[in-house]
C-alpha positions in Angstrom: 0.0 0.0 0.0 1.6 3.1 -1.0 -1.0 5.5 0.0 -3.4 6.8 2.9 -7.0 7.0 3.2 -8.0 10.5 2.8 -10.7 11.8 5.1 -13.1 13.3 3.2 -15.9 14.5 5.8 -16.3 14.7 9.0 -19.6 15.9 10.3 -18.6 15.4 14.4 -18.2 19.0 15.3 -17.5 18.5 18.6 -14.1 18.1 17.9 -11.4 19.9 18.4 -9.9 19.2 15.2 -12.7 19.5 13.7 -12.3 22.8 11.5 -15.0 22.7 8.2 -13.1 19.2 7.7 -10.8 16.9 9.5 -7.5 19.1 10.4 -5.5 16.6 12.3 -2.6 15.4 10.1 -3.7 12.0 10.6 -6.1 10.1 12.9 -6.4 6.6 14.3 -9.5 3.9 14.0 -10.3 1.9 16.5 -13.4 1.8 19.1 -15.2 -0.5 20.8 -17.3 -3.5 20.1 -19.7 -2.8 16.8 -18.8 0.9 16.9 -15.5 1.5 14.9 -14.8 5.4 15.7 -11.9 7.9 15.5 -9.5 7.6 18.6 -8.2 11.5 17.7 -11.0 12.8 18.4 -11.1 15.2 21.4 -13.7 17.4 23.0 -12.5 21.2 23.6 -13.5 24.6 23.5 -10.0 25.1 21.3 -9.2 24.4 18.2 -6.3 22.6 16.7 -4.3 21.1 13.9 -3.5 21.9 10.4 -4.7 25.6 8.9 -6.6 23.4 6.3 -8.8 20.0 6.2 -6.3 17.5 4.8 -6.2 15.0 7.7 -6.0 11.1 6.6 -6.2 7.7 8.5 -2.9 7.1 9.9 -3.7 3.4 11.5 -6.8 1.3 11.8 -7.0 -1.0 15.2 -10.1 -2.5 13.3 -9.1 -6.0 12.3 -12.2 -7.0 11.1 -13.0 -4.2 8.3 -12.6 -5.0 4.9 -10.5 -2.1 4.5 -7.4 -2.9 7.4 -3.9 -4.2 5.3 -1.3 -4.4 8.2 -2.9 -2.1 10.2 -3.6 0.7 7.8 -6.8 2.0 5.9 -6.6 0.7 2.4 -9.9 2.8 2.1 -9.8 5.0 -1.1 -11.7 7.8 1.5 -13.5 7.8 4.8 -16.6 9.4 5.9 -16.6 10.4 9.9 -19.7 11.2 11.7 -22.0 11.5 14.7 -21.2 12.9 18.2 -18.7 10.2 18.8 -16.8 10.1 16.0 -17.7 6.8 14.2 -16.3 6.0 11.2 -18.9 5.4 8.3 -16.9 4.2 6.2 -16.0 0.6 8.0 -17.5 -2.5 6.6 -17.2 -6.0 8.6 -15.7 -8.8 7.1 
C-alpha cells in the first residue's frame, strides 16, 4: 500500500480538530465492540491542527474491516460522523 486514506468529511463538530473538515494530520481507528470510531477525536472549546482539512487515517485497530492491510486504511476515502466520532466508512468482514 503506497498511499493513505483521505478523510473526506467529517460531520462530528464536537471536535477539536474538527475545522470545516478533519485538520488533524492524521487520525487513528479503532473503538469499541460494533462501533469503529476515531481515537483522535477530542472534546475542547479550542481548536487545533493543520490551517486546512487534509487530515487522513494514519492506523486502523479495526481487524475486522474489509478495509485494514497491516494495520492501515486501504480505504480509497473515509466518511466520519456522529457525536462520537464513528467511522462510516467501515464494513465488517
Amino acid at each position: 500500500m503506497s498511499t493513505v486514506a483521505a478523510i473526506t468529511s467529517c460531520a462530528t463538530t464536537s471536535c477539536a480538530y474538527n475545522h470545516e473538515g478533519c485538520t488533524a494530520y492524521a487520525i487513528t481507528i479503532g473503538g469499541q465492540d460494533s462501533a469503529p470510531s476515531c481515537t483522535t477525536f477530542i472534546s475542547l472549546d479550542a481548536r487545533g491542527g493543520l490551517p486546512v482539512a487534509e487530515g487522513h487515517v494514519g492506523a486502523c485497530q479495526r481487524l475486522e474491516c474489509v478495509h485494514n492491510t497491516d494495520l492501515m486504511c486501504s480505504a480509497e476515502a473515509v466518511t466520519i460522523g456522529g457525536q462520537t466520532a464513528g467511522c462510516l466508512s467501515y464494513e465488517a468482514r
